[in-house]
N, CA, C and O of each residue as an XYZ file, in Angstrom:
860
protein
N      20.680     -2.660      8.353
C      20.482     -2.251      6.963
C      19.723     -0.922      6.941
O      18.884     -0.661      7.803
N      20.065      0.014      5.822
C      19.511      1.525      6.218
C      18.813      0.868      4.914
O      18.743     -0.233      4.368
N      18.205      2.553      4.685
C      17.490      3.055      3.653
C      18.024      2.617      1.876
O      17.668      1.898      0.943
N      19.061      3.581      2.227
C      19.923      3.103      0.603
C      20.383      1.645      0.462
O      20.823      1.147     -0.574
N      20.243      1.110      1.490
C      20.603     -0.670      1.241
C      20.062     -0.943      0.971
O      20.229     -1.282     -0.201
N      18.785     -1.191      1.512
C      17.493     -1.708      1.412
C      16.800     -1.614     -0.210
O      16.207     -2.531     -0.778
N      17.057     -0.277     -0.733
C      16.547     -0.249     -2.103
C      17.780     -0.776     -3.139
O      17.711     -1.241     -4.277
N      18.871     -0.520     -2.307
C      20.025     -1.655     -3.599
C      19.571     -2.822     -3.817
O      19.607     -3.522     -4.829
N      19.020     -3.037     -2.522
C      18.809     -4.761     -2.599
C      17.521     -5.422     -3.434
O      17.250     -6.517     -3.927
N      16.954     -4.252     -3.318
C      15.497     -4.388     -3.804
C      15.700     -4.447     -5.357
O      15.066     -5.297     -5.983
N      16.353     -3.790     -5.864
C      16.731     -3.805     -7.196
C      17.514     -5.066     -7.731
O      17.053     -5.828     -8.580
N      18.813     -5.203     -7.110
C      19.106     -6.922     -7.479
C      17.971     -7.928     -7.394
O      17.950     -9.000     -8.000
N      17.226     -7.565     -6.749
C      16.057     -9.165     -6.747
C      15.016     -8.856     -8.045
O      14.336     -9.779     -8.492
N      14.954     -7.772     -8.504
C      14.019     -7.310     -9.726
C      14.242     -7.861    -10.606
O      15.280     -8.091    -11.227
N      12.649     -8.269    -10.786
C      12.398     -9.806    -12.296
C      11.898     -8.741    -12.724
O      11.219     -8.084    -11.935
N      12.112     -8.199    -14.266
C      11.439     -7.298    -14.917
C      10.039     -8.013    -16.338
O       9.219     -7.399    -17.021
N      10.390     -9.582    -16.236
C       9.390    -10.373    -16.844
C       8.072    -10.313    -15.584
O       6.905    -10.323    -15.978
N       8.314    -10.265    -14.408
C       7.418    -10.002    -13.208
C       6.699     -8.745    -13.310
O       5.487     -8.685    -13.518
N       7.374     -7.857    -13.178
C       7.049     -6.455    -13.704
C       5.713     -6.053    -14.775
O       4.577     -5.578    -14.770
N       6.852     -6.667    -15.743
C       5.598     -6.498    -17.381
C       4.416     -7.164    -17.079
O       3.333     -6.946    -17.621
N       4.669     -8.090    -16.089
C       3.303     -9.112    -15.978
C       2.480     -8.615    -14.789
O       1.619     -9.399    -14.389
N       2.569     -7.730    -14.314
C       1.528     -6.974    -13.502
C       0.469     -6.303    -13.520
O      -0.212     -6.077    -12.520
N       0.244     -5.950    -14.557
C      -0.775     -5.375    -15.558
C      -2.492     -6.376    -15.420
O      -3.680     -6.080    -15.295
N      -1.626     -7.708    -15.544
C      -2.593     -8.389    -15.536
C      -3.642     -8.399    -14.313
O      -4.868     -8.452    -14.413
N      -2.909     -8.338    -13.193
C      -3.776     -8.567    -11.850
C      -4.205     -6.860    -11.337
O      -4.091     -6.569    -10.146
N      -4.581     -6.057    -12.121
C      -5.005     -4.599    -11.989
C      -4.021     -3.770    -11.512
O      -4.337     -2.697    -10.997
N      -2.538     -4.206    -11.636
C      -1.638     -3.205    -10.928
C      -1.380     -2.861    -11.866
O      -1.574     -3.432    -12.939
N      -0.663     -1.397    -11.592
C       0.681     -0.293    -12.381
C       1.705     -0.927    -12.170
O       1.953     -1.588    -11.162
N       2.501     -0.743    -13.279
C       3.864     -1.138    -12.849
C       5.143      0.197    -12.887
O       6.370      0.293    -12.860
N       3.842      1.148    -12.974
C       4.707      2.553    -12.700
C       5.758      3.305    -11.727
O       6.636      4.163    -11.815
N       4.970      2.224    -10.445
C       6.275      2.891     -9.066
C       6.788      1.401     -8.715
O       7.026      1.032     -7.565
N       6.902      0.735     -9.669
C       6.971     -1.461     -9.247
C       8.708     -1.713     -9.669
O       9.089     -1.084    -10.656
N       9.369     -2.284     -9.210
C      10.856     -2.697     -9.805
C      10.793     -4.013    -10.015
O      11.737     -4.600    -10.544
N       9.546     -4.720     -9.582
C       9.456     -5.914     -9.966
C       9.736     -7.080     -9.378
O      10.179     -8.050     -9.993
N       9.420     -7.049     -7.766
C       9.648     -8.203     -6.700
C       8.309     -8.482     -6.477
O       7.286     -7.829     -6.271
N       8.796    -10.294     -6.636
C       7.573    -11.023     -5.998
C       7.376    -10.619     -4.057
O       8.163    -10.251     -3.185
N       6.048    -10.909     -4.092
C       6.073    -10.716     -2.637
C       6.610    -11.743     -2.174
O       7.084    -11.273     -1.140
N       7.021    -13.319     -2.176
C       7.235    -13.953     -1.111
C       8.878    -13.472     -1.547
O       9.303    -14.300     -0.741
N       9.974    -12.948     -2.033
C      11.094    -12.109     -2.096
C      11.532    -11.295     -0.890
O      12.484    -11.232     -0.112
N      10.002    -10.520     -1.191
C      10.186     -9.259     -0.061
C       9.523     -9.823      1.452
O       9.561     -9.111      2.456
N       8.955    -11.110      1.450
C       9.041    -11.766      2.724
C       9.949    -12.170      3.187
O      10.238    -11.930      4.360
N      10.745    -12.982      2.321
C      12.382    -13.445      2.502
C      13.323    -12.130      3.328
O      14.103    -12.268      4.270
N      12.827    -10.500      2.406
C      14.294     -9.906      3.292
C      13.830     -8.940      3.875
O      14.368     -7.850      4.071
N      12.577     -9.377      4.248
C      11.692     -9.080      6.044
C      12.226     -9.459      7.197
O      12.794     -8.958      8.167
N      11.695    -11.032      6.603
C      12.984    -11.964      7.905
C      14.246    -11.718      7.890
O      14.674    -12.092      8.982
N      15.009    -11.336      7.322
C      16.375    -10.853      6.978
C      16.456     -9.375      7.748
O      17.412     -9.193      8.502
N      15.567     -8.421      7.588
C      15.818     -7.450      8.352
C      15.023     -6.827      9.503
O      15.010     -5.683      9.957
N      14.199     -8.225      9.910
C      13.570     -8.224     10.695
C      13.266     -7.195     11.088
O      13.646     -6.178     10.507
N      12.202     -7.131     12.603
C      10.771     -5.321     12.751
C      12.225     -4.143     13.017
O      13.295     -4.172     13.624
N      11.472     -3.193     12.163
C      12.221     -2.145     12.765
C      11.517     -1.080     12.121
O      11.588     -0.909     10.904
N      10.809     -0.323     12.918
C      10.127      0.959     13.337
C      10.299      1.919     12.469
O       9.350      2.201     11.737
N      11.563      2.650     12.350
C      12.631      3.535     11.980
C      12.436      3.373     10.200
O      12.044      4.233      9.411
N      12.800      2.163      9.964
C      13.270      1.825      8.658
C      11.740      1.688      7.316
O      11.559      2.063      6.157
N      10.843      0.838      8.503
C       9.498      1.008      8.268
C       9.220      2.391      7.344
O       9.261      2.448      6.115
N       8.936      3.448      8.248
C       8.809      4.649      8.057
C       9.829      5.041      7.211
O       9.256      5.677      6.327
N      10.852      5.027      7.009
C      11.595      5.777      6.043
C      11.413      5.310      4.444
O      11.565      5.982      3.424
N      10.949      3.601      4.643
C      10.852      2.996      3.439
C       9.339      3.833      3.093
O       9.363      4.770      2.294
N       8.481      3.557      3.533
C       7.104      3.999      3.169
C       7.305      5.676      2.348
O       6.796      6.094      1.308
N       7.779      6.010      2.836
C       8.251      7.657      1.984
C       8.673      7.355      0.855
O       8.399      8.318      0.139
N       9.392      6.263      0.019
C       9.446      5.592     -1.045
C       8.884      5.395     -2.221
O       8.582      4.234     -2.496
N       8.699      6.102     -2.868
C       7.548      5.767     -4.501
C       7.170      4.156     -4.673
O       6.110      3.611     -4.980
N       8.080      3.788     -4.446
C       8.095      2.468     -5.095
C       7.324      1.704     -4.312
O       7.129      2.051     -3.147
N       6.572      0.151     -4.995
C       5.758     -0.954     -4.398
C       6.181     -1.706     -3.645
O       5.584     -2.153     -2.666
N       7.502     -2.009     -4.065
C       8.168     -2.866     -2.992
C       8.311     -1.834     -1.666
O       7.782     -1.976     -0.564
N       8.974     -1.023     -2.011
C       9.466     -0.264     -0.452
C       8.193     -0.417      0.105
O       8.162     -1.129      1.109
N       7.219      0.022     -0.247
C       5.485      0.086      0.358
C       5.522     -1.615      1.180
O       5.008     -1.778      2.287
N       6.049     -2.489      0.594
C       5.160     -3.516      1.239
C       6.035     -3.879      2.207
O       5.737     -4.223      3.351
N       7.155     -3.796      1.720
C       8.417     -3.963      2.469
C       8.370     -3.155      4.292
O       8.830     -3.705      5.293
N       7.854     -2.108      4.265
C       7.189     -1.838      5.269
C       6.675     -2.210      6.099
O       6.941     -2.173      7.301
N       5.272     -2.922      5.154
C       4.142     -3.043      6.246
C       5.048     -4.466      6.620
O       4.553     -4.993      7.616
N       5.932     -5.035      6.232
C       6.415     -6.058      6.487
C       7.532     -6.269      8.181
O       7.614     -7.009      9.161
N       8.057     -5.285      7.698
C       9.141     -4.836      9.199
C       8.467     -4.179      9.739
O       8.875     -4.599     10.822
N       7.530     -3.261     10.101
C       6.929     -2.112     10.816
C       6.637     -3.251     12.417
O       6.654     -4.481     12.365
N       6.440     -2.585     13.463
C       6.519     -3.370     14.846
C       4.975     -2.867     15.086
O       4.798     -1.715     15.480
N       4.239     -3.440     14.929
C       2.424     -3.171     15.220
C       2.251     -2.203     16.726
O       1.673     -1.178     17.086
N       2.954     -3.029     17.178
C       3.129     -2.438     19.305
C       3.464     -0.551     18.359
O       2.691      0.363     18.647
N       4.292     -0.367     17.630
C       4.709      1.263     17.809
C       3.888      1.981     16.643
O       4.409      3.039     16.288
N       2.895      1.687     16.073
C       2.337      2.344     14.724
C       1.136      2.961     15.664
O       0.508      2.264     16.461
N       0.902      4.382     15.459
C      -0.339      5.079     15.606
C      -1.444      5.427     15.034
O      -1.496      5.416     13.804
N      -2.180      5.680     15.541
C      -3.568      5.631     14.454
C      -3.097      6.745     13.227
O      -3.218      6.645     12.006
N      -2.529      7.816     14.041
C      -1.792      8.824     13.151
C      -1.013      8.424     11.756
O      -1.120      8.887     10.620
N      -0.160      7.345     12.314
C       0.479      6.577     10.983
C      -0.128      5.871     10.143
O       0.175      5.817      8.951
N      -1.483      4.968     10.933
C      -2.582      4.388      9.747
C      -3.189      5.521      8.956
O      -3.616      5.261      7.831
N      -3.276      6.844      9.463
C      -4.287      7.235      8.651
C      -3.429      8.106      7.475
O      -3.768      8.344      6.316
N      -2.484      8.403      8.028
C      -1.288      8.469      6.803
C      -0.874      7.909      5.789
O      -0.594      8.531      4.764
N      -0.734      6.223      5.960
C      -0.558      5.810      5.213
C      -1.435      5.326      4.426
O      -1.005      4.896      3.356
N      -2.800      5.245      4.667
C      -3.777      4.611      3.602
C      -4.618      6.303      3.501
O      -5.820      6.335      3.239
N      -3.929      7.446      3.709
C      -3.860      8.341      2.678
C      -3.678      8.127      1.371
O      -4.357      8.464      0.401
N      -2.345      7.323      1.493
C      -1.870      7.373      0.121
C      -1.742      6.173     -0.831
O      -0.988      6.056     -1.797
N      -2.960      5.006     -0.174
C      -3.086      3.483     -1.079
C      -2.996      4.212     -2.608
O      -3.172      5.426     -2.714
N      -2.796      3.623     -3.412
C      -3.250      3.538     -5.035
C      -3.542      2.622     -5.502
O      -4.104      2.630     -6.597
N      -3.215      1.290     -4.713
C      -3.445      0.217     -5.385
C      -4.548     -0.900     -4.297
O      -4.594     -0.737     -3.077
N      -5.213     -1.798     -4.899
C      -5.592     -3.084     -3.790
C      -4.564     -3.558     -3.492
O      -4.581     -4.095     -2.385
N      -3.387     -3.603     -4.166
C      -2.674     -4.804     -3.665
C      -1.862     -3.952     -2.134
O      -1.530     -4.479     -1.072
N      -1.777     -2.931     -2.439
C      -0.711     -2.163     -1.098
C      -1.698     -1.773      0.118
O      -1.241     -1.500      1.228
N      -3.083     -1.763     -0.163
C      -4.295     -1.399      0.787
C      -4.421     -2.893      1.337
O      -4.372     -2.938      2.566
N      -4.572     -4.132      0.694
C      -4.626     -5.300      1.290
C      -3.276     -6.131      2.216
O      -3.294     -6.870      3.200
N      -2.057     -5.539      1.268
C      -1.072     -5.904      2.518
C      -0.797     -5.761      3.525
O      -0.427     -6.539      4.404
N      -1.150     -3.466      3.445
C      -0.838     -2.980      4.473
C      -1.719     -3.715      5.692
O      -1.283     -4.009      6.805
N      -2.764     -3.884      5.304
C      -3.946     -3.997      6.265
C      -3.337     -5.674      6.722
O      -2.902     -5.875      7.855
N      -3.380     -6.521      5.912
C      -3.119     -7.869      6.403
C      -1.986     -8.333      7.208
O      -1.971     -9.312      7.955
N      -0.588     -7.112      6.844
C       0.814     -7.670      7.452
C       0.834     -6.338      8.615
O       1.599     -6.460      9.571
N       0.214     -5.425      8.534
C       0.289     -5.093     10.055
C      -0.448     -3.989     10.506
O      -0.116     -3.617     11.632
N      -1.609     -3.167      9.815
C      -2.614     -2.653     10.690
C      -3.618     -3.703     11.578
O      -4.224     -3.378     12.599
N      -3.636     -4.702     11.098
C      -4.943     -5.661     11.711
C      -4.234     -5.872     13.265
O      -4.903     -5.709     14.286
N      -3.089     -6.177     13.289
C      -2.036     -6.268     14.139
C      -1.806     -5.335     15.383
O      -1.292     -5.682     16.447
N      -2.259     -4.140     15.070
C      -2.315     -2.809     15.839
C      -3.022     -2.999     16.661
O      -3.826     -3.914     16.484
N      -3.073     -2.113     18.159
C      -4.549     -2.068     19.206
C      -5.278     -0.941     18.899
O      -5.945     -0.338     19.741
N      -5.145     -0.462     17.167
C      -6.578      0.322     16.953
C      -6.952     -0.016     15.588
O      -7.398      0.836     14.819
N      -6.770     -1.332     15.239
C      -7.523     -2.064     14.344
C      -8.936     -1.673     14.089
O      -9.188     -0.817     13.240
N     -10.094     -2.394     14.945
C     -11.071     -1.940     15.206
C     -11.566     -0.924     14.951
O     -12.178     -0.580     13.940
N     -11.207     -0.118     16.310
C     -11.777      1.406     16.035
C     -11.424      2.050     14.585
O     -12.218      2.799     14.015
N     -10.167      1.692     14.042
C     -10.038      2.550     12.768
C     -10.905      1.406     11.577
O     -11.075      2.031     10.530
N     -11.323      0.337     11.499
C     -12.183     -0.190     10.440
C     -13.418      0.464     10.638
O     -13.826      1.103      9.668
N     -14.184      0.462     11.762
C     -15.095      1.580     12.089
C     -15.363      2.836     11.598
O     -16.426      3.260     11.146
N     -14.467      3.310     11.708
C     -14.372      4.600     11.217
C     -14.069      4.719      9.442
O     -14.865      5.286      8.693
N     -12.716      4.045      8.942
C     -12.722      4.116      7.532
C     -14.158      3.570      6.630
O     -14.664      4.134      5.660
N     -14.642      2.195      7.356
C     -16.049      1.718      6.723
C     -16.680      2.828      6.285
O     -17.259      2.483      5.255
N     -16.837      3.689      6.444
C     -17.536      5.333      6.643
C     -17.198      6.050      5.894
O     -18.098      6.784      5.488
N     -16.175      6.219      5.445
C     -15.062      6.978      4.453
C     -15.947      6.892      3.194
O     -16.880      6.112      3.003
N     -15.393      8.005      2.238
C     -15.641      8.155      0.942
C     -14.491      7.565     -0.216
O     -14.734      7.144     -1.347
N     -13.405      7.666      0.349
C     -11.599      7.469     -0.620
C     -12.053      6.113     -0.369
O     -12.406      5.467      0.617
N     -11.855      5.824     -2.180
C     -12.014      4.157     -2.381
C     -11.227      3.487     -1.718
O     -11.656      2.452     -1.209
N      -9.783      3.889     -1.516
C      -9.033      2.666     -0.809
C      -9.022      2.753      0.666
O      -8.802      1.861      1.485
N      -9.279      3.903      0.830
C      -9.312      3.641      2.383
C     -10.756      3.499      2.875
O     -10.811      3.400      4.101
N     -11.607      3.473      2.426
C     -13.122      2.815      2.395
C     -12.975      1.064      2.158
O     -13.706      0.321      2.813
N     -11.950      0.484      1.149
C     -11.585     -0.558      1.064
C     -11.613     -1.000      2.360
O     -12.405     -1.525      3.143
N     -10.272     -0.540      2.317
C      -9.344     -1.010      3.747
C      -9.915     -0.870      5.307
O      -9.030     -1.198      6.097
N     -11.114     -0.485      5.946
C     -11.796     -0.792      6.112
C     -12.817     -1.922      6.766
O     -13.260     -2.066      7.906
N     -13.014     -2.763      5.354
C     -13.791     -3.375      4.902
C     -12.866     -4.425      5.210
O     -13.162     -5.057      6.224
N     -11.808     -4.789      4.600
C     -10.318     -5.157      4.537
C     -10.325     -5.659      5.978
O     -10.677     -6.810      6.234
N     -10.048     -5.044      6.651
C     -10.024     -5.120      8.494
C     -10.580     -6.209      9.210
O     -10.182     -7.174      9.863
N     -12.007     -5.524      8.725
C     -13.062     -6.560      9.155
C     -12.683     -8.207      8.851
O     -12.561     -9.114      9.674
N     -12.580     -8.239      7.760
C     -12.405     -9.668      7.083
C     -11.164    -10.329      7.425
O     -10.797    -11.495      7.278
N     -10.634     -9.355      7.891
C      -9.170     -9.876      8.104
C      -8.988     -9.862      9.621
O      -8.250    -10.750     10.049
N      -9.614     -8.877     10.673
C     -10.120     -9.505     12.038
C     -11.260    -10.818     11.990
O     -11.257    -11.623     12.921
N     -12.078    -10.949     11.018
C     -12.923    -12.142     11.162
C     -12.229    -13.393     11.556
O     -12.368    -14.092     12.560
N     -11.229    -13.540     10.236
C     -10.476    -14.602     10.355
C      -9.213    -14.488     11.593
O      -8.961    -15.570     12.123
N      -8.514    -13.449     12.027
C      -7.720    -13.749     12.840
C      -8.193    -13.821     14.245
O      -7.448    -14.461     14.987
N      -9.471    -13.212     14.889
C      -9.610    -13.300     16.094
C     -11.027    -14.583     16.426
O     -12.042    -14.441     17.108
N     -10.675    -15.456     15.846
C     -11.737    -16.795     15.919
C     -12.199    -16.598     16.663
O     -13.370    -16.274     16.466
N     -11.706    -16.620     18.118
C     -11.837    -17.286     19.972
C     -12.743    -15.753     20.401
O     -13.771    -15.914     21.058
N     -12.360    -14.389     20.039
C     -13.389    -13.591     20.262
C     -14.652    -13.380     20.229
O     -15.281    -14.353     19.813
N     -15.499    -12.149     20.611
C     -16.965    -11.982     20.888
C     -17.034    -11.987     19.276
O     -16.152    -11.836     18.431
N     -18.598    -12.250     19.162
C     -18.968    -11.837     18.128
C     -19.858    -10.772     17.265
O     -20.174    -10.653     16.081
N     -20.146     -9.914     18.736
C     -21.206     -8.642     19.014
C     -20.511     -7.813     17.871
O     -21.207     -7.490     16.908
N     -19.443     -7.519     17.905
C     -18.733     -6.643     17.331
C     -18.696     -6.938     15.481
O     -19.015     -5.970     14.790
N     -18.453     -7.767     15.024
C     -18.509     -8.049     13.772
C     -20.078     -7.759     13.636
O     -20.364     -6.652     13.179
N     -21.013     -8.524     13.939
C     -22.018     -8.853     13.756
C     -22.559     -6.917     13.631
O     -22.852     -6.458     12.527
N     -22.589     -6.322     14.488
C     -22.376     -4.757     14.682
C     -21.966     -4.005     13.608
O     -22.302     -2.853     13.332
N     -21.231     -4.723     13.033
C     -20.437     -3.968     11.536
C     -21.452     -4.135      9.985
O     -21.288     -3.660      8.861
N     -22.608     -5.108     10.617
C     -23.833     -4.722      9.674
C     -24.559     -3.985      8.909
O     -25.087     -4.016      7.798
N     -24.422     -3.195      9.961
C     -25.012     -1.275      9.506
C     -24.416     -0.730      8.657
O     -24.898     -0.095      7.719
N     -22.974     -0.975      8.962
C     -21.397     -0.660      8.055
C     -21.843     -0.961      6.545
O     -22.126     -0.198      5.622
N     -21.799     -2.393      6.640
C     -21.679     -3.460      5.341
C     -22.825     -3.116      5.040
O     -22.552     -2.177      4.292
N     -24.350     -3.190      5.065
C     -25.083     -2.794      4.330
C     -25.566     -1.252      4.059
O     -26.767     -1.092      3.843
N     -24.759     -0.179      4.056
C     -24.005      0.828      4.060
C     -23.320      0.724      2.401
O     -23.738      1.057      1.292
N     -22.505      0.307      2.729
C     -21.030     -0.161      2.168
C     -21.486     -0.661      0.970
O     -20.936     -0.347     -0.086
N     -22.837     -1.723      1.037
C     -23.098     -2.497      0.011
C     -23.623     -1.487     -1.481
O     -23.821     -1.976     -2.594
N     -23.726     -0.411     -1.221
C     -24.842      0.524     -2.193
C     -23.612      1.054     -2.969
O     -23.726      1.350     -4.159
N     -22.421      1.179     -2.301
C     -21.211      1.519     -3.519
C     -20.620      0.734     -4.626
O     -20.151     -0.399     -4.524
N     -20.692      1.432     -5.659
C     -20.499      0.468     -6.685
C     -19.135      0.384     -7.090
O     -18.828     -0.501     -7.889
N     -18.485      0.977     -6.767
C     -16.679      1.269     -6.959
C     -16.149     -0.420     -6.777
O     -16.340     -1.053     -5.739
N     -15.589     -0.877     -7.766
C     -15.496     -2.253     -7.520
C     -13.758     -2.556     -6.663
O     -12.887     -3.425     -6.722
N     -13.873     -1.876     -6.271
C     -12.980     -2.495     -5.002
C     -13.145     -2.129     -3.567
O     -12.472     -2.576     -2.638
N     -14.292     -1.107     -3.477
C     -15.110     -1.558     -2.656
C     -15.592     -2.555     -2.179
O     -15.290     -3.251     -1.209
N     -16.891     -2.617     -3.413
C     -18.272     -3.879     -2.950
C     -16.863     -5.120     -3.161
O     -16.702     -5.343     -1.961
N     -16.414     -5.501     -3.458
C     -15.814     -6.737     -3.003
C     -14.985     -6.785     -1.763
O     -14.345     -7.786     -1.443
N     -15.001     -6.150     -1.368
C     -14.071     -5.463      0.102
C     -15.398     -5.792      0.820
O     -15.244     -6.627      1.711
N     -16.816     -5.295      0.638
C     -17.902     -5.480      1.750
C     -18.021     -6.845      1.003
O     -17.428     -7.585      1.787
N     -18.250     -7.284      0.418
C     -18.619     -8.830      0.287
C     -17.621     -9.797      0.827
O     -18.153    -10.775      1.353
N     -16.313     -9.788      0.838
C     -15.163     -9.759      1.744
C     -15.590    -10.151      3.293
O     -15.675    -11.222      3.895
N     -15.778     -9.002      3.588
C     -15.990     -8.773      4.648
C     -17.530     -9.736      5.301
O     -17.274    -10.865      5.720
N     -18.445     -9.455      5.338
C     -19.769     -9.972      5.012
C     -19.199    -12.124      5.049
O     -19.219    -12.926      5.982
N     -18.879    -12.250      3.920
C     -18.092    -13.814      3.702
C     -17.198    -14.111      4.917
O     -17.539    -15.020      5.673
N     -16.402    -13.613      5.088
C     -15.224    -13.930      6.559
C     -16.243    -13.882      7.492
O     -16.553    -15.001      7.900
N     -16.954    -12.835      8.033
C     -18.160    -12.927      9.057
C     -18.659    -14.390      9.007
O     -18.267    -15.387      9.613
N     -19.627    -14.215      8.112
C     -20.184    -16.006      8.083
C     -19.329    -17.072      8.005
O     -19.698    -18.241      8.119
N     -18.224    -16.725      7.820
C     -17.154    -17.938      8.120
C     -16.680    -18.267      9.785
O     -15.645    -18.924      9.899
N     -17.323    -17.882     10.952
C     -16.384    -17.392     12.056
C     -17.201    -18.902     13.052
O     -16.584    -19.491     13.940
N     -18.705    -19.281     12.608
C     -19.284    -20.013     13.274
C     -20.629    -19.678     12.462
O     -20.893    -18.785     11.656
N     -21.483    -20.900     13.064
C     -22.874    -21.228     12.568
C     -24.021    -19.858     13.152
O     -25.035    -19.521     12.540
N     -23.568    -19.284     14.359
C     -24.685    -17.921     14.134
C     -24.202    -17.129     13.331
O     -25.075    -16.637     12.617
N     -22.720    -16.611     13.017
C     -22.681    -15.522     12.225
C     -23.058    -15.928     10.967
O     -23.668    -15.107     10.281
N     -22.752    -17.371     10.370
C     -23.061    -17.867      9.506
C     -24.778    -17.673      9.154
O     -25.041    -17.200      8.048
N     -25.586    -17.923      9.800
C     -27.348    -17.767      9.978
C     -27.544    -15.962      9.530
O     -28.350    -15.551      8.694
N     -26.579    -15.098     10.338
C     -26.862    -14.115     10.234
C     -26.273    -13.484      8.962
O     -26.786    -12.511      8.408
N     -25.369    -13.990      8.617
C     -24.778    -13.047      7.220
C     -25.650    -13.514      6.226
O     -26.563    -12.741      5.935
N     -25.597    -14.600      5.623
C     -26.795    -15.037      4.967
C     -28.528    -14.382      4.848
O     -29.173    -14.100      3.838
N     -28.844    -14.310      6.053
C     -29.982    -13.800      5.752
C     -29.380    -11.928      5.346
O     -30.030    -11.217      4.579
N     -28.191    -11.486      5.981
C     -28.048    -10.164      5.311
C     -27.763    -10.247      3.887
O     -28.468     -9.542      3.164
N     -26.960    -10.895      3.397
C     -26.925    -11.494      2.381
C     -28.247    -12.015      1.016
O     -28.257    -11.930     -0.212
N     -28.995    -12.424      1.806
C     -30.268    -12.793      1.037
C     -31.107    -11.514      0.670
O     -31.706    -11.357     -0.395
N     -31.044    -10.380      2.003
C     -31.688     -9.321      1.886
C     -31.118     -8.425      0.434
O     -31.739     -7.791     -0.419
N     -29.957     -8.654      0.584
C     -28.545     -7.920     -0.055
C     -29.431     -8.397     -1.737
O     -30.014     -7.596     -2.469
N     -29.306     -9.586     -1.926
C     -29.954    -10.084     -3.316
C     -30.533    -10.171     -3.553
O     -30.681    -10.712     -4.649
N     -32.066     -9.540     -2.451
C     -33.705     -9.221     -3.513
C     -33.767     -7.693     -3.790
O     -34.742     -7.161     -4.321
N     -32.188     -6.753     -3.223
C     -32.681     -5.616     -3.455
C     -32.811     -5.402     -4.920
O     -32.353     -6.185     -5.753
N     -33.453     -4.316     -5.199
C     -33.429     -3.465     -6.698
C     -32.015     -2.651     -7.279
O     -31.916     -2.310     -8.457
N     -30.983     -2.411     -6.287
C     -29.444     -2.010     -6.543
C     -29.051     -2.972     -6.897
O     -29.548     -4.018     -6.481
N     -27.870     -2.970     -7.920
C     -27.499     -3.888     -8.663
C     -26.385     -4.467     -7.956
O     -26.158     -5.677     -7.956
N     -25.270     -3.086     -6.987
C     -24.472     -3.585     -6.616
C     -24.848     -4.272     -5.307
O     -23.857     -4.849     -4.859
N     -25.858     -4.409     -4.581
C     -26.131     -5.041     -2.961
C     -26.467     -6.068     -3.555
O     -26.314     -7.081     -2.873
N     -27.131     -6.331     -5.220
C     -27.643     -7.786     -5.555
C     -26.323     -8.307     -5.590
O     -26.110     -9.229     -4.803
N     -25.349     -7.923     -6.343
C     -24.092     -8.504     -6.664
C     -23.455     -9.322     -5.233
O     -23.567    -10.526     -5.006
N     -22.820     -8.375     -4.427
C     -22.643     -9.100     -2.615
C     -23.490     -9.804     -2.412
O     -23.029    -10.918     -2.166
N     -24.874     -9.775     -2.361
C     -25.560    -10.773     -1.546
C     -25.278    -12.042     -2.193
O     -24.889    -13.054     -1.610
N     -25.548    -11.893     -3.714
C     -25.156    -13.087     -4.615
C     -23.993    -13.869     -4.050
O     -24.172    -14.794     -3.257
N     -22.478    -13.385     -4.575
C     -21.244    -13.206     -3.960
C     -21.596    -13.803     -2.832
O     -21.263    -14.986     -2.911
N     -22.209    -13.518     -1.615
C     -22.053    -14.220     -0.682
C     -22.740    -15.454     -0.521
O     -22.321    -16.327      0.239
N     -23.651    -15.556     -1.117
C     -24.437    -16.531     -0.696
C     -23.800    -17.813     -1.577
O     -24.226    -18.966     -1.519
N     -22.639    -17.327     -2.436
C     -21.875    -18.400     -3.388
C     -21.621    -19.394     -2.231
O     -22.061    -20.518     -1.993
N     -20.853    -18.668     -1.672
C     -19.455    -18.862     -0.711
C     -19.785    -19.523      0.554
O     -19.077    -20.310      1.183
N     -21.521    -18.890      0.976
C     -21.595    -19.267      2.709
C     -22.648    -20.611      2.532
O     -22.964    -21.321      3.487
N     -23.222    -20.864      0.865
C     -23.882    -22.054      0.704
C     -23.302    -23.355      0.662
O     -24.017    -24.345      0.511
């Protein structure tokens, strides 16, 4: 399946009652034709990884082509070059959280690039990020835990921005940590606790936020 298929197809599956109803969950429905994501999971598996197509879709205005991407893209062939390209151009949480969940986390420069974006100023790729973390928390259970725990400095960093898709990205993040076992658990918490006697409104907010979740 090429390029021009791929968006024919994308268009027959378009619920435009889906569409109008996007608004609600903070999206545009400006570059949207109106596919549910488990749709565009369906003709993932259908056109299973492919590299090539990945990339040509992502050049795409549209939301679907965007996710549709991170969906086929082969993790083994994406470069840091291509991560930092493409969350150039997030606009939304929802395309910064896919990309990151269906196949940067996936990459062997996961890590190093959450490291580095944590740091960033661009809300979504400051997100995404944050994003990483939470989303390596949960996928690499059986790993060290030096490294998350390390991403502290990051997150209480992170915590002083008030851009709200940020601080929920570090509270995110911060929450999955203390989810991994009973020390990270001991340790996010008390960052967490610190997080909610500060005098910033937004580090009170996360610490709060977390301490919902890890109590």
């Amino acid at each position: 399946m090429n390029r021009d298929e791929v968006m024919a197809r994308l268009h027959t599956l378009a619920d435009p009652a889906y569409r109008e109803g996007m608004t609600r969950f903070g999206l545009s429905d400006q570059n949207a034709v109106g596919v549910r994501v488990p749709e565009l999971r369906k003709l993932a598996r259908e056109i299973k990884k492919d590299h090539a197509l990945a990339v040509a879709l992502w050049e795409e205005s549209s939301r679907e082509a965007k996710i549709l991407a991170t969906l086929i893209d082969d993790p083994a062939q994406v470069t840091h070059a291509q991560m930092e390209a493409w969350a150039g151009v997030f606009d939304s949480w929802e395309i910064c959280d896919l990309c990151c969940q269906n196949l940067f986390v996936l990459t062997p420069h996961a890590r190093k690039t959450a490291e580095a974006w944590m740091r960033r100023d661009k809300e979504y790729v400051k997100r995404a990020g944050f994003v990483l973390v939470a989303k390596l928390a949960r996928a690499e259970k059986d790993s060290d835990d030096e490294w998350f725990l390390a991403s502290f400095d990051a997150i209480r960093a992170g915590a002083k921005d008030p851009r709200n898709f940020v601080k929920k990205a570090v509270s995110w993040a911060l929450r999955e940590i203390g989810k991994r076992n009973e020390r990270c658990r001991e340790e996010a918490i008390a960052l967490a606790e610190e997080l909610a006697a500060s005098n910033d409104p937004t580090q009170r907010w996360i610490g709060k936020d977390t301490l919902r979740d890890l109590n």
